[in-house]
C-alpha positions as CSV (number, residue, x, y, z in Angstrom):
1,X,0.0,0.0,0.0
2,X,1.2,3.7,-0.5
3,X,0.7,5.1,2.8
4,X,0.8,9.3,3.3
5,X,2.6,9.5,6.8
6,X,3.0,12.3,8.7
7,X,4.9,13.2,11.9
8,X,7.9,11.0,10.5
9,X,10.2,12.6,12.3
10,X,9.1,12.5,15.6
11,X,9.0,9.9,17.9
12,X,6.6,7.8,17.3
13,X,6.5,8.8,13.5
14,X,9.8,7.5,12.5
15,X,9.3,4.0,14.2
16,X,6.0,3.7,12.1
17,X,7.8,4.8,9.0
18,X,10.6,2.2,9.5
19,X,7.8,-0.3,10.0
20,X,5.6,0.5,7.4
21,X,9.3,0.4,5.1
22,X,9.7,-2.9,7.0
23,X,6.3,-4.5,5.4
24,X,7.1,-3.6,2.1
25,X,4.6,-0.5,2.0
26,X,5.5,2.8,0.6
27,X,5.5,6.0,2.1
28,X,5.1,9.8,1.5
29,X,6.3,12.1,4.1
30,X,5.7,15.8,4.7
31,X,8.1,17.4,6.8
32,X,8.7,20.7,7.7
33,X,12.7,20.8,6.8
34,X,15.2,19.3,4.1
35,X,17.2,18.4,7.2
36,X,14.5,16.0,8.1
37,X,13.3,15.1,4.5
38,X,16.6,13.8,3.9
39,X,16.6,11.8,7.1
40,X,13.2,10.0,5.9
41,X,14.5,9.6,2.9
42,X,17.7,7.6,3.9
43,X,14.5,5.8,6.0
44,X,13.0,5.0,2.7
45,X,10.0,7.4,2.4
46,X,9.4,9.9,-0.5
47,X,10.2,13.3,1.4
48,X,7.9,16.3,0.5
49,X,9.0,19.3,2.4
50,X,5.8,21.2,3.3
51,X,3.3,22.2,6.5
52,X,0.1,20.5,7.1
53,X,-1.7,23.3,7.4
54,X,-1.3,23.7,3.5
55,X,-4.2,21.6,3.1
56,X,-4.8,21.5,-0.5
57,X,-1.0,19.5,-0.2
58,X,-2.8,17.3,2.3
59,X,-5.7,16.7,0.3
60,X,-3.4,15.9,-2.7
61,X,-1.4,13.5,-0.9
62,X,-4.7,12.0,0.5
63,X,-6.1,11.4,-2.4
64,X,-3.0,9.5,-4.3
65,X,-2.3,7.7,-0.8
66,X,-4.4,4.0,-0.2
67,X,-4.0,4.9,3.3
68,X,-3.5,8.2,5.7
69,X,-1.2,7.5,9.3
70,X,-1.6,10.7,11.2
71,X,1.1,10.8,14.2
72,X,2.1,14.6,13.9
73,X,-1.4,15.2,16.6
74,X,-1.4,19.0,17.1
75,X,-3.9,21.1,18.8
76,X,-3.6,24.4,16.1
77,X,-3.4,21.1,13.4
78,X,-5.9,18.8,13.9
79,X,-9.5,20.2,13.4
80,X,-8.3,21.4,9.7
81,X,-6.0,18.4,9.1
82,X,-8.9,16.2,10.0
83,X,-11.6,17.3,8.3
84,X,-9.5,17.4,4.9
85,X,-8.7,13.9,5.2
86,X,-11.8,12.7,5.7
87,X,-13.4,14.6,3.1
88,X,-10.7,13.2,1.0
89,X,-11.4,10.1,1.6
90,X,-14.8,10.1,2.1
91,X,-16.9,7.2,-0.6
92,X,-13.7,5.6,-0.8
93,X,-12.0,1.9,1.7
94,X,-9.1,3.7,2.0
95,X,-8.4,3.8,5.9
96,X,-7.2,6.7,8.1
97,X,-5.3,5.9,11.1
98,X,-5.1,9.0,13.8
99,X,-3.2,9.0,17.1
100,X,-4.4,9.7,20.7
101,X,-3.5,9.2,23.7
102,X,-4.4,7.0,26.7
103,X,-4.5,10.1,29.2
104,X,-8.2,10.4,27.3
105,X,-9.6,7.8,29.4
106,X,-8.8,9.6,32.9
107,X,-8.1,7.6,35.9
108,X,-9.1,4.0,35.6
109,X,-7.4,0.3,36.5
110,X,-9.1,-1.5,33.6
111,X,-9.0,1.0,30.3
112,X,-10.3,-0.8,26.9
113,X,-11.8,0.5,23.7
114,X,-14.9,0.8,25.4
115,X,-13.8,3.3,28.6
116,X,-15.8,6.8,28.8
117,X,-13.8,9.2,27.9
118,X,-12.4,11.6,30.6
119,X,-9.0,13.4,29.4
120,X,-7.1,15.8,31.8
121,X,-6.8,19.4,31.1
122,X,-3.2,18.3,29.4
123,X,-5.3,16.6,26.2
124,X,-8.9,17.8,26.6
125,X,-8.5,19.2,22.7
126,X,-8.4,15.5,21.6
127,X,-11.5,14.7,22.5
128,X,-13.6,16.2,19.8
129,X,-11.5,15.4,17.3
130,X,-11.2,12.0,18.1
131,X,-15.2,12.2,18.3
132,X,-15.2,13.6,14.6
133,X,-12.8,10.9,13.5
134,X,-14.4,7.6,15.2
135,X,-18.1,8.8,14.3
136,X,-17.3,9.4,10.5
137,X,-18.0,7.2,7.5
138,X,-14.5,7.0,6.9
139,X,-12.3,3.2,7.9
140,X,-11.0,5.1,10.8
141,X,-8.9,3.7,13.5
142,X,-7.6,6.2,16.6
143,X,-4.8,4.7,17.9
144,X,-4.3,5.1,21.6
145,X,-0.8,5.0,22.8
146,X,0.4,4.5,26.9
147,X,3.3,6.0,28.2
148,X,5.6,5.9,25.0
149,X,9.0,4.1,25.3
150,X,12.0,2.7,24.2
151,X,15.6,3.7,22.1
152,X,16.5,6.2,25.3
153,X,13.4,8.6,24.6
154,X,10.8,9.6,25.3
155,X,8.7,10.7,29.0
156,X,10.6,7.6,31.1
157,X,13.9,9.7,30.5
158,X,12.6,11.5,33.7
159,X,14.0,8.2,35.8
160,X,17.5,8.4,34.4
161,X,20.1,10.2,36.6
162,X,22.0,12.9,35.7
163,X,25.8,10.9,35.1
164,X,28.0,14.2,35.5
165,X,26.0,15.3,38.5
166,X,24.0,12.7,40.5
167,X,20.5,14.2,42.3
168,X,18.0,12.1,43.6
169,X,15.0,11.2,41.1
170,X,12.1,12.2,41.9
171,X,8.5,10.6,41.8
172,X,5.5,12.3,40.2
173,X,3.7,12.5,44.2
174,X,4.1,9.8,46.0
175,X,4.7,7.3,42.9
176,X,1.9,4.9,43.9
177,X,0.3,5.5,40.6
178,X,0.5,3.2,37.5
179,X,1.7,3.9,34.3
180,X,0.1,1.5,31.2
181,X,3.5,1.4,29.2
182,X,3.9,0.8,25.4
183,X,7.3,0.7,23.5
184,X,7.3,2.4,20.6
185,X,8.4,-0.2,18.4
186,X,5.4,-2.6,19.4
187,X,3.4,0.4,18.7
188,X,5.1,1.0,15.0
189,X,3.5,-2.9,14.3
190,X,0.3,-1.8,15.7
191,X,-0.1,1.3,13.2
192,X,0.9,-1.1,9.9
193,X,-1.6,-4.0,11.4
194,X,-5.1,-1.2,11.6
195,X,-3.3,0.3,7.9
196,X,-3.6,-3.2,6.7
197,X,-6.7,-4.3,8.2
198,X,-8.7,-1.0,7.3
199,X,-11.4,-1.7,9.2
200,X,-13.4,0.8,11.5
201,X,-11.8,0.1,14.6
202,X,-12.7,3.0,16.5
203,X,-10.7,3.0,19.4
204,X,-7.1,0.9,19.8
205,X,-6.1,0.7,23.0
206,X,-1.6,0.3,22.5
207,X,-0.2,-1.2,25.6
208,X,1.8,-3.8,26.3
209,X,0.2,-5.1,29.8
210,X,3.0,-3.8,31.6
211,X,1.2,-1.2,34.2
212,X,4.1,-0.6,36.7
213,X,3.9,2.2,39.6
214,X,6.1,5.3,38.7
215,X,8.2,4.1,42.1
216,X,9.1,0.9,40.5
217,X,10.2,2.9,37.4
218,X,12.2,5.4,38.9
219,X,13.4,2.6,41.5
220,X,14.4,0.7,37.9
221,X,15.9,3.8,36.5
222,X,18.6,4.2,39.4
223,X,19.5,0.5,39.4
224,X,19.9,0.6,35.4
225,X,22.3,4.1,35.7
226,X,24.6,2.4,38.2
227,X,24.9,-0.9,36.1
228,X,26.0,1.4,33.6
229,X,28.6,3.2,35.6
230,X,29.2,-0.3,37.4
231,X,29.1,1.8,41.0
232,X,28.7,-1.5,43.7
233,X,25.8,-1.6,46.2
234,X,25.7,-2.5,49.2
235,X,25.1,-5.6,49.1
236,X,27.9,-5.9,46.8
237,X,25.9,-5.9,43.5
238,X,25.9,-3.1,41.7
239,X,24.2,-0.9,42.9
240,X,24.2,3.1,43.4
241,X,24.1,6.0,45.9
242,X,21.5,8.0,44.1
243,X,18.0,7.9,46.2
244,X,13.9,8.0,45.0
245,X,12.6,10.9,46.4
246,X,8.6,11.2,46.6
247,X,7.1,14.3,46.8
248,X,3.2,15.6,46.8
249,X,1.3,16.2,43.9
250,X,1.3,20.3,44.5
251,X,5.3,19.9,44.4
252,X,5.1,18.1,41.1
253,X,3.0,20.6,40.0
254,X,5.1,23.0,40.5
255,X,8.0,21.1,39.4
256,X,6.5,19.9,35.8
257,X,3.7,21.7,35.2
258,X,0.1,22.0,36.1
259,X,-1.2,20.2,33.1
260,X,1.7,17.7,32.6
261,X,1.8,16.6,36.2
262,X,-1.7,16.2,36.3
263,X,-1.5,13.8,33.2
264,X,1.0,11.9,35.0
265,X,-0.6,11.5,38.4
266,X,-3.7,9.7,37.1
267,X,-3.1,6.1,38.3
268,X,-3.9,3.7,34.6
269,X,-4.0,0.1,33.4
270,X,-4.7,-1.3,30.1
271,X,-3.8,-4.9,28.9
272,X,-4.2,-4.3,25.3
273,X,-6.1,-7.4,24.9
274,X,-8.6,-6.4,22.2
275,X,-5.5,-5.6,19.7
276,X,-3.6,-8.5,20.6
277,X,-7.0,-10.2,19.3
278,X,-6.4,-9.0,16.0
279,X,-2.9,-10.1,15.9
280,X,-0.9,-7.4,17.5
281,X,1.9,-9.4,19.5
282,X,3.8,-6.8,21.4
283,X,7.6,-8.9,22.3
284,X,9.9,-5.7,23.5
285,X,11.0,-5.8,27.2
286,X,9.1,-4.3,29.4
287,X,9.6,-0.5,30.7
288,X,11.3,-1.7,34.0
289,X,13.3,-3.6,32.0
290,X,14.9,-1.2,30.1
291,X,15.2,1.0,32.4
292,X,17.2,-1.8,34.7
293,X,19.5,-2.4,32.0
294,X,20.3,1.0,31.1
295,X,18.0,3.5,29.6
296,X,20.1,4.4,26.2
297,X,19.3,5.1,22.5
298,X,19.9,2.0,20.3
């Protein structure tokens, strides 16, 4: 399939572009630089250097692609970018996959496709668009990412001590909470199974099953930093002086951000199992593992 892609230089982009490469497809790109055309190129996409808010260049692409992926999500973007696409698409099987979040379903031990919807302030904007998206006559898929990880990046980068300057990590408040955990890779494969499948999904709940407390993960990110640096323990394992430190949520208000710490204190568990039913078979280690054995770019 010829797939229009966009985001391909970002995070999650790129890993679905090299998976998409990876399963024969082939991609068109828009990015906002030749510095990062060229880097999709040497990734195997066609590179077209332009903005999505140019939408009659989106609706071109749209409508010479067999399929849309849309992982550059944007607030100032998406109502415009959206409703393009889908008007571009519109009477055709061509399916449009969009990305959210899994902050969208709030606080909530058991998240699935069918969980009311209740984002934090941080992605409140999704919601309607993700409305407009699911409820359309287009194949539509929304994608719905957990905590994003893997290659070094990403938001579990916040449990990897500083080398040059050791200070104790701190916990989002008290660090009780639980993050559901996808890495980004696993997610790639998700994005070319709903391309290939397009179907109306709705909602696709990414996560790996993996819901660890944020005190595990930062306990995990101390323990991977001084197996790097190969600093012994007490116990005569490696081990390292750096210490957790908790704090309450008003401190990691301050500290991150109303919104962002918000996002992060809501306590969240997914197992994915509705996409591993269509064949999605996540096989990356786990966040806690990776963070154990060092947290570094591949």
């Amino acid at each position: 399939m010829h797939v229009f892609l966009t985001g391909a230089s970002g995070y999650i982009g790129s890993a679905v572009l090299r998976a998409l490469i990876a399963h024969d497809h082939t991609v068109t790109a828009v990015l906002r630089s030749d510095e990062k055309a060229a880097r999709a190129k040497e990734a195997g996409a066609t590179a077209v250097v332009g903005d999505l808010t140019d939408l009659a260049l989106v609706a071109r692409l749209a409508e010479q692609a067999d399929a849309v992926v849309h992982t550059a999500s944007a607030e100032d973007v998406d109502p415009d970018f959206i409703a393009t696409v889908l008007t571009a698409l519109e009477g055709t099987a061509k399916p449009f996959v969009h990305t959210g979040g899994i902050f969208t379903f709030g606080a909530s031990g058991d998240i699935t496709e069918a969980s009311p919807v209740a984002p934090p302030a941080l992605t409140a904007w999704r919601a309607a668009n993700e409305a407009r998206v699911r409820t359309s006559a287009v194949r539509t898929t929304v994608v719905a990412p957990g905590i994003v990880y893997g290659n070094g990046a990403g938001i579990p980068t916040m449990f990897v001590p500083a080398s040059d300057a050791p200070t104790p990590v701190r916990l989002v408040g008290d660090g009780t909470q639980r993050w559901t955990t996808v890495h980004v890779d696993d997610l790639a494969e998700l994005y070319v199974l709903a391309v290939e499948r397009a179907d109306q999904d709705g909602y696709l709940v990414a996560a790996s099953g993996h819901n660890p407390t944020v005190r595990e993960l930062a306990q995990a990110g101390v323990e991977g930093q001084a197996r790097v640096e190969g600093q012994p323990g007490s116990d005569g394992h490696t081990g390292s002086a750096v210490s957790v430190v908790s704090e309450s949520a008003d401190e990691s208000r301050a500290r991150l951000g109303t919104d962002f710490a918000d996002a992060l204190l809501l306590d969240q568990a997914a197992t994915g199992a509705y996409a591993r039913s269509l064949g999605w078979q996540p096989s990356r280690p786990t966040l806690v593992e990776e963070l154990r054995n060092g947290y570094r770019a591949d």
